[in-house]
C-alpha positions in Angstrom: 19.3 7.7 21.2 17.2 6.8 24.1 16.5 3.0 25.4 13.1 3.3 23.9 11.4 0.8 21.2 8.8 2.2 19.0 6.3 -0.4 16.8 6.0 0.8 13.4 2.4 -0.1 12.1 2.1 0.0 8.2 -1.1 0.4 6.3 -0.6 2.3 3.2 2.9 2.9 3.3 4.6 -0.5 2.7 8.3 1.0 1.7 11.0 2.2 3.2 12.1 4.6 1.3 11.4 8.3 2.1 9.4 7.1 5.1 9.6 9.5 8.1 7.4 7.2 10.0 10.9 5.0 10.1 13.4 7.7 9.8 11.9 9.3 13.1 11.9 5.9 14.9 15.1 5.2 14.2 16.4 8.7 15.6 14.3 8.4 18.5 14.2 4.2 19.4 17.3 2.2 20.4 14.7 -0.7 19.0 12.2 -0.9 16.4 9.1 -3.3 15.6 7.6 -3.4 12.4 4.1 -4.5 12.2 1.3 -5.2 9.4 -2.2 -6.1 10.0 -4.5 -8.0 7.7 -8.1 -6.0 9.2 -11.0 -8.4 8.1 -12.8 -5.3 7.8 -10.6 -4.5 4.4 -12.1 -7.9 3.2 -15.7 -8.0 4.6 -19.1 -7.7 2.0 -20.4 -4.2 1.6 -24.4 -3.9 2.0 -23.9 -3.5 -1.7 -22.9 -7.2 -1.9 -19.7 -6.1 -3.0 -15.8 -6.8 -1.4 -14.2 -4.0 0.4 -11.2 -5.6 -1.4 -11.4 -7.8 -4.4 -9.2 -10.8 -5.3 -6.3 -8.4 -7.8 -5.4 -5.8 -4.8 -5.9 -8.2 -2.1 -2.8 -10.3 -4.3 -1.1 -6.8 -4.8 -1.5 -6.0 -1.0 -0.3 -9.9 -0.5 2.9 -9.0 -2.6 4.1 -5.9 -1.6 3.4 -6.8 2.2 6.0 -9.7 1.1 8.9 -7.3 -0.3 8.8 -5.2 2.6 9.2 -8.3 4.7 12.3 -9.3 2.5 14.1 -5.3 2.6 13.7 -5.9 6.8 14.7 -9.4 6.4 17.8 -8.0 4.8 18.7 -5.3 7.2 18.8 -7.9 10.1 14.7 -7.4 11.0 11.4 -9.1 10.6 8.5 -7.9 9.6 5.4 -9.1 12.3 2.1 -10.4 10.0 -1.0 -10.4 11.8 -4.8 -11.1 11.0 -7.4 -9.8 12.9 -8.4 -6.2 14.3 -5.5 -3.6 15.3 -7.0 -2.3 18.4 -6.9 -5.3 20.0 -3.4 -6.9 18.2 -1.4 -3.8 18.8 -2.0 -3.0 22.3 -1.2 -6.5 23.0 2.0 -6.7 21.3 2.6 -3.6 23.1 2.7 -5.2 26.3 4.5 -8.4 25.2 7.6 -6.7 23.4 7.5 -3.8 26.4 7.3 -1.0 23.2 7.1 2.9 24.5 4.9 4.1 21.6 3.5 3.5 18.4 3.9 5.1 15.1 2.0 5.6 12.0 0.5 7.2 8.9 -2.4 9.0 9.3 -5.2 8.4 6.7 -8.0 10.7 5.9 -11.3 8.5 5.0 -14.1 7.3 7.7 -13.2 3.9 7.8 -9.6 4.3 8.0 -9.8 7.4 10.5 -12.0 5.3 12.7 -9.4 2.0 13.1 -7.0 4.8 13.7 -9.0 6.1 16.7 -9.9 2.7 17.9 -6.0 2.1 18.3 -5.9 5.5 20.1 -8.2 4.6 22.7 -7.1 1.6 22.8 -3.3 2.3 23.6 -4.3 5.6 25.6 -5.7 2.7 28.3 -1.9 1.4 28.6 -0.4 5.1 28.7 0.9 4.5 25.2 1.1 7.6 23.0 0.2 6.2 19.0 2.4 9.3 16.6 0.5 10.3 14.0 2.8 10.9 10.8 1.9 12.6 7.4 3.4 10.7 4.0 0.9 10.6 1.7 0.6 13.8 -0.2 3.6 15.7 -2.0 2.6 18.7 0.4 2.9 18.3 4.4 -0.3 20.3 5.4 1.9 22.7 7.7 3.5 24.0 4.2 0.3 24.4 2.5 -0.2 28.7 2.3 -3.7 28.1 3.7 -4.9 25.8 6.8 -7.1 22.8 5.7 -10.3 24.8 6.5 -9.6 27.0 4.1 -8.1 24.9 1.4 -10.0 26.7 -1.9 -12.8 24.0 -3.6 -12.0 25.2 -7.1 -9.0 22.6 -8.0 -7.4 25.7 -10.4 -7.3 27.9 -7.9 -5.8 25.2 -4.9 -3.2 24.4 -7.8 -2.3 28.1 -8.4 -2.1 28.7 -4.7 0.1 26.0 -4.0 2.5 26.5 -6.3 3.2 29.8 -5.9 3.3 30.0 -2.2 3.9 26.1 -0.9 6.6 24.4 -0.5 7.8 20.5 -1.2 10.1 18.9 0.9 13.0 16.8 0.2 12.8 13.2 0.1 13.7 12.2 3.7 17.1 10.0 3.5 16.7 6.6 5.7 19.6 5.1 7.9 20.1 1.9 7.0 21.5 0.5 10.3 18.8 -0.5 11.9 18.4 -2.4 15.6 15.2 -4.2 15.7 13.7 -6.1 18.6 14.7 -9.7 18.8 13.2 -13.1 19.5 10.7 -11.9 16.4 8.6 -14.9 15.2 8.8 -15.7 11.4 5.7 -13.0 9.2 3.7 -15.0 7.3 1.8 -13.5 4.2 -1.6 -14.9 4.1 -3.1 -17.0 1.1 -5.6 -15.7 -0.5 -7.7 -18.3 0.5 -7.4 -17.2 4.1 -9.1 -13.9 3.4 -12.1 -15.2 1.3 -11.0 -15.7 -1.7 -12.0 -18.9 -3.6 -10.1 -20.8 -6.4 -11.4 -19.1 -9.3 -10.7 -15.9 -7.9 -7.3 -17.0 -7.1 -6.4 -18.2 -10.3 -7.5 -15.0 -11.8 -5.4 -13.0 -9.3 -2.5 -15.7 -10.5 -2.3 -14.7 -13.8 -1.6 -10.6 -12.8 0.7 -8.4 -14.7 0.9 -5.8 -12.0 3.2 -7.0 -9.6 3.2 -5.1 -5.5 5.9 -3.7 -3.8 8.7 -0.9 -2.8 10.9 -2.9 -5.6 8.7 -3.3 -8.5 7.5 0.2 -7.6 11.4 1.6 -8.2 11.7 -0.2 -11.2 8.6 0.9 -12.8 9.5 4.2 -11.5 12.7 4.0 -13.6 11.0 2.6 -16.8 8.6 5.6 -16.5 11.9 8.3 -16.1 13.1 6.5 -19.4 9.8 6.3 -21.2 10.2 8.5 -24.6 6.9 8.1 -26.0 5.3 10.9 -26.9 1.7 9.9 -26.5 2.4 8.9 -22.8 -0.5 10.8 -20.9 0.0 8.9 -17.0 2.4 7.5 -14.9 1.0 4.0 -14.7 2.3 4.7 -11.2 -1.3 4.7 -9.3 -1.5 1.1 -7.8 2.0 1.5 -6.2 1.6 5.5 -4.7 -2.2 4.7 -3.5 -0.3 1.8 -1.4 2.3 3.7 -0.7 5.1 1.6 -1.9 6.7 4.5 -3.7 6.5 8.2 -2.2 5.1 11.4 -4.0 8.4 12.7 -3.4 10.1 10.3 -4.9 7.7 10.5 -7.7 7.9 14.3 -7.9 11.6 14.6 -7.6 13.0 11.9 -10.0 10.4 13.7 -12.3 11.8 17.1 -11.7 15.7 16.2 -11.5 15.9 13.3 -13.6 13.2 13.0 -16.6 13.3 14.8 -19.8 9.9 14.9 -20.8 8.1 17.9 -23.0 6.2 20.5 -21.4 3.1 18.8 -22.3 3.5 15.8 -20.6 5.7 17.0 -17.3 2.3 18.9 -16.8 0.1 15.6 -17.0 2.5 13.8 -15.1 2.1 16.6 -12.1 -1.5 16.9 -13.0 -1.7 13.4 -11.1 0.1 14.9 -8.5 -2.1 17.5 -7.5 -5.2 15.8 -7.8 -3.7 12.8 -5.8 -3.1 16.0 -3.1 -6.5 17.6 -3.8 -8.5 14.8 -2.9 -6.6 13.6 -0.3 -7.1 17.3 1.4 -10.9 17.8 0.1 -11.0 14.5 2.4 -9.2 15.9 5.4 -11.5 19.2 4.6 -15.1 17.6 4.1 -14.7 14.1 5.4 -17.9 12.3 4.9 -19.9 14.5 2.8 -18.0 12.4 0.0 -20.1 9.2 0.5 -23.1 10.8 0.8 -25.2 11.1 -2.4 -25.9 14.6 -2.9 -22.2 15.5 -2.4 -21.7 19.1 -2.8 -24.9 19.9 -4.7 -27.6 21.7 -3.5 -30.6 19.4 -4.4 -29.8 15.3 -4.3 -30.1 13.8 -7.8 -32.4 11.2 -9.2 -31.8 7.8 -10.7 -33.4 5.3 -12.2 -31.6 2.9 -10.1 -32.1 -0.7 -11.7 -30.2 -3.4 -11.0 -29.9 -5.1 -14.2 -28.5 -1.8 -15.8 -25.9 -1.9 -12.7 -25.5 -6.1 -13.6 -25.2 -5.9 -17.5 -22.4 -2.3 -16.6 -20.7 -4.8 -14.3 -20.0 -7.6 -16.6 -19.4 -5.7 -19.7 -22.4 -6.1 -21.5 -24.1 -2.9 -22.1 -24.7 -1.8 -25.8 -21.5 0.1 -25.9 -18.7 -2.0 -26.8 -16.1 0.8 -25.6 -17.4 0.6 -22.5 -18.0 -3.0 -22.4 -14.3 -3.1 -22.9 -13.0 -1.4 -20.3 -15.2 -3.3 -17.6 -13.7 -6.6 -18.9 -10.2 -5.1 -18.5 -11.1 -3.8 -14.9 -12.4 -7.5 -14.2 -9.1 -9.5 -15.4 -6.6 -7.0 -14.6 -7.7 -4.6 -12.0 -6.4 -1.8 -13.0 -7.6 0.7 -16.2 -6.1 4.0 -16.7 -7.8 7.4 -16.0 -9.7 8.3 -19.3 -11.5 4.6 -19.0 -12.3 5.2 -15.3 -14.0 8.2 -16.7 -15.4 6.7 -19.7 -17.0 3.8 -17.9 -18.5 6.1 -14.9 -20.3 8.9 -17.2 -21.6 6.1 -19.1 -23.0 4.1 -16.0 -24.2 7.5 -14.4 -25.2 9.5 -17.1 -26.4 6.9 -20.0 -27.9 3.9 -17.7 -28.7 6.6 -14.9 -27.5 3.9 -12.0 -26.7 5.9 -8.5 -22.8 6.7 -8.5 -21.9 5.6 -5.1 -22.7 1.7 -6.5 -20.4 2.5 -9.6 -17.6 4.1 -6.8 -18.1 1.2 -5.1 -17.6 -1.5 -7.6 -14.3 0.4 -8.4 -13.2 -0.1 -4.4 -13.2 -3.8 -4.7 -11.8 -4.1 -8.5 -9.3 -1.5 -8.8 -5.9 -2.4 -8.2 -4.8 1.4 -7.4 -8.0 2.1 -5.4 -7.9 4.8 -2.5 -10.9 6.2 -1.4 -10.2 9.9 -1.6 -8.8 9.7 -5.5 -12.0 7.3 -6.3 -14.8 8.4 -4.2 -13.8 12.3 -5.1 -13.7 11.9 -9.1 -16.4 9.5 -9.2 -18.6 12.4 -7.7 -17.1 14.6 -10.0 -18.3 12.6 -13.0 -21.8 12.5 -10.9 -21.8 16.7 -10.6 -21.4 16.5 -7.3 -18.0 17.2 -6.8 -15.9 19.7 -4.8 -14.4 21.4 -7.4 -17.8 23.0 -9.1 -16.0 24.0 -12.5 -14.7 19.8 -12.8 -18.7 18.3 -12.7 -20.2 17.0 -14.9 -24.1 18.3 -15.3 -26.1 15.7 -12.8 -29.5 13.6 -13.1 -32.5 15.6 -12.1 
């Protein structure tokens, strides 16, 4: 081990658990600095009018950012809290703590891609190299039997592919000796109120069943591995493995070695698996062409387009009560499982005809387990303009 010290910035990974992001800094680094940064640009208005993050995941964020303070805490560390904007916090803690590079996760959306390259640059200036690492998706792209270029649309024939000819990894095993960098200053999770929030909101986000972090993710993990109900058709994992408190792997492999599930529901269990890895490579593949209305069609559909429509889906007061239903659930709870998502888009797009990247983005700030590859890429799927031709839905014209 070399007299190096590596800063470890988390975004979307907030465990430690199967992270290779700390497994390779601990091989590599005599000292390690764990940092997370509150961006203001996860928590700014949309031109929509609408949160990049609402009041539920901003609490979820809030508490697993907390556990993963605690599992340092208890391994002799600190985890460093900051508000404001990485490119400028991370080069200066750089400097200050005398760090020799920087690791993280690489993401695969605009916004996210962008911070990323801001830090880049950024740390480039100071001669600092910023390690990009690859834990989101139950295959690392160099296994994949085709390079992302050619990653087939159709999600059938990517699945097919994949499984015959890709390969999944181990989970990687962490070292839990760990030699941080000293003279840390106390982390301090921000209130709610010091990223927008106001007291009704906060109240709301006080009464939350789903609770954040690596621990609660394990547990639920287990309750799932347990589960004998026969009707079960998802994980309820989402809101954990979209923050990345709990691997795929981990996911994958306690499903494979340790579950006994039928047939029928292993395959809807993995089902979430692969799309969670479809998206996330249609993303990688396509980039932007996901926010863009027309998607993958070949003409851009029409909509009606009116606000109050958009207002009465929002609040849950549309004539159909199903529907109205789910929206209140989304509201108080943040999180509804995959048949409402659906239920609740194809009735905003395809009954009340309101443009689908204003449905999308009212899922961005409500949903608990939002991502933007996983949302953005089904929601144009219910639009029919999706990626995979033979998953969309027939489209307004």
């Amino acid at each position: 081990m070399s007299n190096r010290t590596i800063l470890l910035w988390f975004r979307n990974d907030l465990r430690i658990c199967d992270n290779e992001m700390i497994s390779m800094a601990l091989e590599k680094a005599s000292h390690i600095l764990p940092v997370y940064i509150y961006d203001p640009r996860m928590f700014m208005i949309t031109d929509l009018g609408l949160k990049k993050t609402g009041v539920m995941r901003a609490q979820f964020i809030n508490e697993s950012v907390r556990d993963l303070q605690q599992s340092f805490r208890s391994l002799g560390g600190e985890l460093l809290i900051q508000q404001g904007l990485p490119e400028e916090i991370i080069p200066q803690l750089a400097e200050k703590y005398g760090v020799d590079e920087v690791y993280h996760h690489r993401e695969v959306a605009q916004e996210e891609t962008h911070v990323s390259a801001l830090v880049e640059e950024a740390l480039w200036k100071l001669q600092l190299n910023l390690r990009h690492f690859i834990g989101h998706t139950l295959y690392h792209k160099e296994d994949l039997p085709f390079p992302i270029k050619d990653i087939p649309d159709d999600f059938n024939l990517f699945k097919r592919k994949t499984v015959k000819e890709g390969v999944i990894r181990p989970s990687i095993q962490i070292d839990r000796q760990m030699s941080f960098v000293g003279n840390i200053e106390e982390g301090r999770v921000p209130n709610l109120s010091d990223l927008g929030f106001n007291d009704g909101e906060i109240t709301r986000a006080s009464e939350a069943s789903i609770i954040g972090g690596e621990s609660q993710a394990l547990t639920q993990l287990n309750k799932l591995i347990e589960n004998d109900d026969k009707d079960l058709s998802e994980s309820g994992l989402s809101p954990w493995l979209n923050l990345g408190c709990i691997s795929v792997h981990t996911f994958y492999h306690n499903l494979v070695n340790k579950a006994r599930f039928p047939k029928a529901i292993f395959n809807k269990l993995m089902d979430e698996l692969w799309w969670h890895d479809y998206y996330r490579f249609m993303f990688k593949k396509y980039g932007n062409k996901f926010f863009k209305l027309e998607g993958f069609a070949d003409e851009t559909p029409r909509y009606v387009d009116d606000d109050h429509d958009f207002e009465t889906w929002q609040k849950g007061q549309t004539s159909n009560e199903d529907v109205n239903a789910i929206m209140k659930s989304l509201y108080e709870t943040g999180y509804i499982n995959q048949q409402m998502k659906f239920a609740a888009a194809s009735y905003l797009v395809h009954d009340l005809k309101v443009n689908w990247l204003r449905g999308a983005a009212y899922f961005e700030e409500k949903l608990v387990d939002y991502s933007p590859a996983s949302n953005y890429g089904s929601w144009a799927h219910v639009a029919g303009v999706g990626s995979s031709p033979k998953h969309n839905l027939k489209y307004i014209v």
